[in-house]
MIFILO-82556 format. One record per residue (C-alpha): residue in three letters; x negated, y, z; residue number from 0. Coordinates in pm, whole numbers. Layout:
    r       x       y       z    k
  ala       X       Y       Z  NUM
...
! end
This chain:
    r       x       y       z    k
  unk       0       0       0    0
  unk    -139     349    -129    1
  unk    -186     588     203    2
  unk     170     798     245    3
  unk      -2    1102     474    4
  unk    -311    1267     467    5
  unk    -522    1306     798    6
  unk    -458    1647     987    7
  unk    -722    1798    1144    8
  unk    -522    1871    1464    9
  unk    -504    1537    1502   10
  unk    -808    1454    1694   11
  unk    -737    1768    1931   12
  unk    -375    1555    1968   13
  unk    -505    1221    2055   14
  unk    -769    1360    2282   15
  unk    -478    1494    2490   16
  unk    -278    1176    2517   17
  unk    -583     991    2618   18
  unk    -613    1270    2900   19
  unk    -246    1203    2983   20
  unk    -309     828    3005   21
  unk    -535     877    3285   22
  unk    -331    1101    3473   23
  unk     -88     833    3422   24
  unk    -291     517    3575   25
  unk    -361     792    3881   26
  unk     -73     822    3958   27
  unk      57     470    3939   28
  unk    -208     383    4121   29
  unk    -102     577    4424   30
  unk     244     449    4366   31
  unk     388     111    4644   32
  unk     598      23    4386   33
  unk     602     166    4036   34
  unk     779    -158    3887   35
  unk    1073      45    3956   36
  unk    1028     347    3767   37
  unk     914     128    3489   38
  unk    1247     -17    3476   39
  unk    1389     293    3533   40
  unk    1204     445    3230   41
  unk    1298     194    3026   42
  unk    1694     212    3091   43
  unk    1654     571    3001   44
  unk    1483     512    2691   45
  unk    1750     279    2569   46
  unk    2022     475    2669   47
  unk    1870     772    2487   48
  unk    1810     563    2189   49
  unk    2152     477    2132   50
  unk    2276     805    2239   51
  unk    2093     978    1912   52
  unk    2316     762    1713   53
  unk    2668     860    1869   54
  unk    2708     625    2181   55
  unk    2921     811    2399   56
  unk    2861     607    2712   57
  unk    2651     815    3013   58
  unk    2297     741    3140   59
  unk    2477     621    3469   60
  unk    2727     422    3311   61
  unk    2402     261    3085   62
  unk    2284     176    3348   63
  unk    2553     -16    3503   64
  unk    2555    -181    3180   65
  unk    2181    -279    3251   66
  unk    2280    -410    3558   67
  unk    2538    -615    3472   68
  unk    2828    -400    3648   69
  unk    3160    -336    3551   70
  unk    3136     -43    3299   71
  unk    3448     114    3157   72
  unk    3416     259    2787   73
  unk    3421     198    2452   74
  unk    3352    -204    2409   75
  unk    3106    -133    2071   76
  unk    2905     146    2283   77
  unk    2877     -98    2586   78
  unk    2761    -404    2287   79
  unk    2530    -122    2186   80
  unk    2307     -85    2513   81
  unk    2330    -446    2583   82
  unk    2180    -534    2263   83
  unk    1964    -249    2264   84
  unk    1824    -400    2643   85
  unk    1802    -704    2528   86
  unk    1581    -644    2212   87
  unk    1383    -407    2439   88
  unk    1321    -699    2703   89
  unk    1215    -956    2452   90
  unk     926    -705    2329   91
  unk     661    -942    2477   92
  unk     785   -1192    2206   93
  unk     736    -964    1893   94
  unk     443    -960    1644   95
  unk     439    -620    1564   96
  unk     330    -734    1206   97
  unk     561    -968    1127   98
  unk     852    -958     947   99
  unk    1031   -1221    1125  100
  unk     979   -1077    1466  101
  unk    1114    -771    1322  102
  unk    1454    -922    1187  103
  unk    1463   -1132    1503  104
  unk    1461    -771    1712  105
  unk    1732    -658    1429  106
  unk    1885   -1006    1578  107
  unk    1910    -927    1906  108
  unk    1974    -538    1889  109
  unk    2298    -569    1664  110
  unk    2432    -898    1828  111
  unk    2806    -898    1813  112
  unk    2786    -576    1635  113
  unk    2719    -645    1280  114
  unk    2771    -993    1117  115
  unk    2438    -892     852  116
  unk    2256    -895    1233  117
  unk    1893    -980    1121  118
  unk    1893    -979     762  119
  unk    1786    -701     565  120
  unk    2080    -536     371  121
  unk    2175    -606      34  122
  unk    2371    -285     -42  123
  unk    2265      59     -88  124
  unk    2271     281     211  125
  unk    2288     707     226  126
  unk    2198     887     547  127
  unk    2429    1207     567  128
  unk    2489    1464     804  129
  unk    2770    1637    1018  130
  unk    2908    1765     661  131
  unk    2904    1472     466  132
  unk    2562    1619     309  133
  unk    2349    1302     183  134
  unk    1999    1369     352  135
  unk    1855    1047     239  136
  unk    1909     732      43  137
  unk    1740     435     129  138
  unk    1496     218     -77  139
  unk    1701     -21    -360  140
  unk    1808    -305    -186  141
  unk    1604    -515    -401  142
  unk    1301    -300    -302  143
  unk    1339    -378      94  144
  unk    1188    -707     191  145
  unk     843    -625     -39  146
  unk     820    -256      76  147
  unk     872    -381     457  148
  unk     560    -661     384  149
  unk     343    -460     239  150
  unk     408    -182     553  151
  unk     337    -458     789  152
  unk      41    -551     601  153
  unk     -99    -220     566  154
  unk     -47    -163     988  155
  unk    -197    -491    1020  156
  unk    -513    -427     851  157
  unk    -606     -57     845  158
  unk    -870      67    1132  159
  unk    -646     399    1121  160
  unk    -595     509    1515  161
  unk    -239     376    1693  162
  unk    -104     638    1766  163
  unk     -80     701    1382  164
  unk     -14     419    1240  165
  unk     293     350    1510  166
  unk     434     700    1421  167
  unk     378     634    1042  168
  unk     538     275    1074  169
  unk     830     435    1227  170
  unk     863     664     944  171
  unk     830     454     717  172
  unk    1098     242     843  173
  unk    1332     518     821  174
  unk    1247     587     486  175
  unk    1301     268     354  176
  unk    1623     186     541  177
  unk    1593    -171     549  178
  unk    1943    -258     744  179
  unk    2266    -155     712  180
  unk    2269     -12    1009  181
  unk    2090      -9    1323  182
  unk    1781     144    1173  183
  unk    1679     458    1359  184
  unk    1691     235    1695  185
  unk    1469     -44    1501  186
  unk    1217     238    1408  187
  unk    1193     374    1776  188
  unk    1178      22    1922  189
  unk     905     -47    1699  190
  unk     690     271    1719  191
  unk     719     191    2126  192
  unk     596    -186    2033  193
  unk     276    -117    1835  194
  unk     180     181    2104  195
  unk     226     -88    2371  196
  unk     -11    -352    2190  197
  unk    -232     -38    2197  198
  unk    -154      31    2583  199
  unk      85    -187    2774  200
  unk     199     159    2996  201
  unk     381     208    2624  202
  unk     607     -49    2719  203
  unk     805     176    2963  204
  unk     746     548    2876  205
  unk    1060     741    2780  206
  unk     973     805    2426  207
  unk    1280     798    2305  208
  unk    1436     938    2606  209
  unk    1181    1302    2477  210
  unk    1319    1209    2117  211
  unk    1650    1256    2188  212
  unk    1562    1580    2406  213
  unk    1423    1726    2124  214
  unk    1653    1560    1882  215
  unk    1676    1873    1602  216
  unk    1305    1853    1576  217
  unk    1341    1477    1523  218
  unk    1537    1480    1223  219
  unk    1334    1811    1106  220
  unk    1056    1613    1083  221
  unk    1148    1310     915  222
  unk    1356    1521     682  223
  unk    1034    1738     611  224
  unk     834    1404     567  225
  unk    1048    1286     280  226
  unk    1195    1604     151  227
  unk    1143    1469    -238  228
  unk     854    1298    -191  229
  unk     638    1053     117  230
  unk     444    1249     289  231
  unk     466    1109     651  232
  unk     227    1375     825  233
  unk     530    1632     942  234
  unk     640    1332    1099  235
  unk     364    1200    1294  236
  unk     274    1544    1370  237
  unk     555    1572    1577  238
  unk     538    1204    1700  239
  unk     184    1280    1872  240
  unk     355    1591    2077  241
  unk     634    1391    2197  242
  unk     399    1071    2321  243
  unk     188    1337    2483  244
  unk     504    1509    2633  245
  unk     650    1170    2748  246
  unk     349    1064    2914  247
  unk     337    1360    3148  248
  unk     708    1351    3220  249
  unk     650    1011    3344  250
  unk     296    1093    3529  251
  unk     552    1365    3701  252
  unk     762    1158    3773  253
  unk     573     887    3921  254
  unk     331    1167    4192  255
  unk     697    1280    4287  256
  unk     821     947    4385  257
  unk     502     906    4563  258
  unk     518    1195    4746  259
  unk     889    1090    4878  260
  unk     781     739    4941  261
  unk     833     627    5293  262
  unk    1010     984    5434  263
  unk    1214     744    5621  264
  unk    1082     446    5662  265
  unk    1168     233    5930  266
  unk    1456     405    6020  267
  unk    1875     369    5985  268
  unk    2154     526    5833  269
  unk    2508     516    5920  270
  unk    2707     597    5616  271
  unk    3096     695    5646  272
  unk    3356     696    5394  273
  unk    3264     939    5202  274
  unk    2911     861    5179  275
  unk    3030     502    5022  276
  unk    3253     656    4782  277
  unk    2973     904    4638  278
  unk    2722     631    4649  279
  unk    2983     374    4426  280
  unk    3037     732    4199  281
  unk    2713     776    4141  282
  unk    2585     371    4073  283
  unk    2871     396    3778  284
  unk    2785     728    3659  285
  unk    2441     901    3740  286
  unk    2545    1212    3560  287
  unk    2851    1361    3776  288
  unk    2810    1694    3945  289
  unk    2865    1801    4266  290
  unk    3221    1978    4184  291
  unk    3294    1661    3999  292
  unk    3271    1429    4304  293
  unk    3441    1701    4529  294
  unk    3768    1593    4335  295
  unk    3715    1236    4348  296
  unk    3634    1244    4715  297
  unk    3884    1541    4801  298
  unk    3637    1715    4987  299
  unk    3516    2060    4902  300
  unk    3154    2133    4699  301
  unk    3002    2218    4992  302
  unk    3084    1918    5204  303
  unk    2976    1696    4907  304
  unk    2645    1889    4875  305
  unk    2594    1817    5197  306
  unk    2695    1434    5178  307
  unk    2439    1460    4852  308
  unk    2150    1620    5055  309
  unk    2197    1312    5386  310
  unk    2222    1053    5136  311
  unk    1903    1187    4930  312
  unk    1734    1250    5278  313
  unk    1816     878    5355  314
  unk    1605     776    5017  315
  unk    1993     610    4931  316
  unk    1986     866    4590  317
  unk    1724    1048    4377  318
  unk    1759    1310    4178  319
  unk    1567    1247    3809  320
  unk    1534    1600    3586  321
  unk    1663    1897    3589  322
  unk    1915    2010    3790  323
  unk    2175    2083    3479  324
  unk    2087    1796    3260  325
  unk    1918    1553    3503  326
  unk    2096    1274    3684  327
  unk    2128    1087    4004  328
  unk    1976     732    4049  329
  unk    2125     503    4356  330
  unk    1852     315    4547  331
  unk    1917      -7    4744  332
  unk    1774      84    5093  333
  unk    1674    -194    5342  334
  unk    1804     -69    5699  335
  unk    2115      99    5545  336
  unk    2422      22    5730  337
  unk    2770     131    5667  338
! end
């Protein structure tokens, strides 16, 4: 396969900085009791965000349930959606980055139940449009698919080009050629995450996507730029080295501030009433709700709930995870709780 980018300079001032951000990462799990926990944490969030960039309307709490194997009320194709997603996410210790059959096998297990072409690369043409029935993109000829896809995988394979580019120029490729009929920005972001973990196993759990779908405009900018009448994939990994960069400090944050709350009350009890067990239940299905929200479920004023949110946060029961208008509550088993 010909080369579809050429080099940028800013490049090597890029990767520099990730490698900078991977030590500040193993610091700070290294200071961390337990950071199995925010792995799988991490990784909920990047699934949920995944499927959230292609219209699932379910919430980060209510993914989570899903995760978790609670009872989750919503739409039963957006609840098939993160299950799948999880589950081809889970299984990435199984996958040959390289190979095509671990790829339709991840197609497999992504779109179970969801499409019955699950794992076999489409056989119709495909268009990507926008909000106003625009066509952005059409896919490769069907015909075209299965060879363009080997020789990708044999060009990733074999060229001593650095990770972090190849992984974001396999991921745009993907896009490009469109190989399913559907399913195949969450394919390209599962394996861009893949080939970075082969690279570094901390890959395996940062919230890539979870930054993708922050910065979704500039997502689709970039891809749009990369193929904008022609292959030119550098727009595109341009923007993929700020996002790795940006997730791995968000999760280097995120793992010092769980270390510095580790422990605040250790050894110790907490007596939760009523109230306390209906905000906690709230909060385990849906991570997202706000104060005022849970005053009308619980029939108690803000103020009383903020103050039901601060003991129970206090008691390491709940912690808070991004900002305060677009970040989310996470519900912690605690050993010594009593109700």
């Amino acid at each position: 396969m010909k080369p579809f980018f050429e080099r940028q300079s800013e490049w090597d001032d890029a990767i520099g900085r990730v490698y900078a951000q991977l030590e500040r990462v193993k610091l700070a799990e290294d200071r961390t009791p337990d950071p199995l926990v925010l792995r799988r944490e991490s990784r909920i969030r990047s699934v949920w965000s995944s499927v959230v960039i292609e219209g699932n309307r379910l919430t980060a709490g209510q993914a989570e349930g899903v995760v978790n194997g609670q009872p989750v009320y919503g739409p039963a194709r957006d609840i098939a959606e993160v299950q799948g997603a999880w589950a081809a996410y889970e299984a990435m210790g199984s996958y040959d980055p390289v190979s095509l059959d671990s790829f339709l096998a991840a197609h497999r297990l992504l779109t179970s139940g969801l499409l019955a072409d699950a794992g076999v690369f489409r056989t119709v043409d495909v268009e990507v449009v926008n909000a106003d029935g625009e066509v952005l993109h059409e896919g490769a000829d069907p015909e075209l698919v299965p060879r363009g896809m080997e020789q990708l995988f044999a060009w990733a394979g074999q060229t001593d080009t650095h990770p972090l580019l190849v992984s974001s120029a396999t991921h745009f490729m993907i896009e490009f050629i469109h190989p399913f009929r559907d399913g195949n920005g969450r394919m390209g972001r599962l394996w861009q995450t893949l080939m970075l973990s082969r690279w570094n196993e901390v890959f395996a759990w940062m919230p890539i996507e979870t930054l993708i779908h922050d910065h979704q405009e500039g997502y689709y900018g970039a891809l749009q730029a990369s193929h904008n009448g022609h292959i030119e994939a550098s727009p595109f990994i341009s923007f993929m080295l700020g996002i790795i960069e940006a997730s791995l400090k968000r999760y280097a944050e995120r793992v010092r501030n769980e270390g510095r709350n580790d422990g605040v009350n250790e050894g110790r009890t907490v007596r939760l009433d009523a109230t306390d067990r209906v905000i906690l239940a709230a909060l385990t299905t849906d991570g997202t709700l706000t104060a005022s929200s849970l005053a009308v479920q619980v029939k108690k004023s803000r103020a009383t709930v903020e103050r039901h949110l601060a003991k129970l946060r206090t008691a390491g029961l709940i912690r808070r995870v991004g900002a305060t208008k677009n970040g989310l509550w996470l519900v912690k088993q605690a050993g010594g709780t009593r109700s």
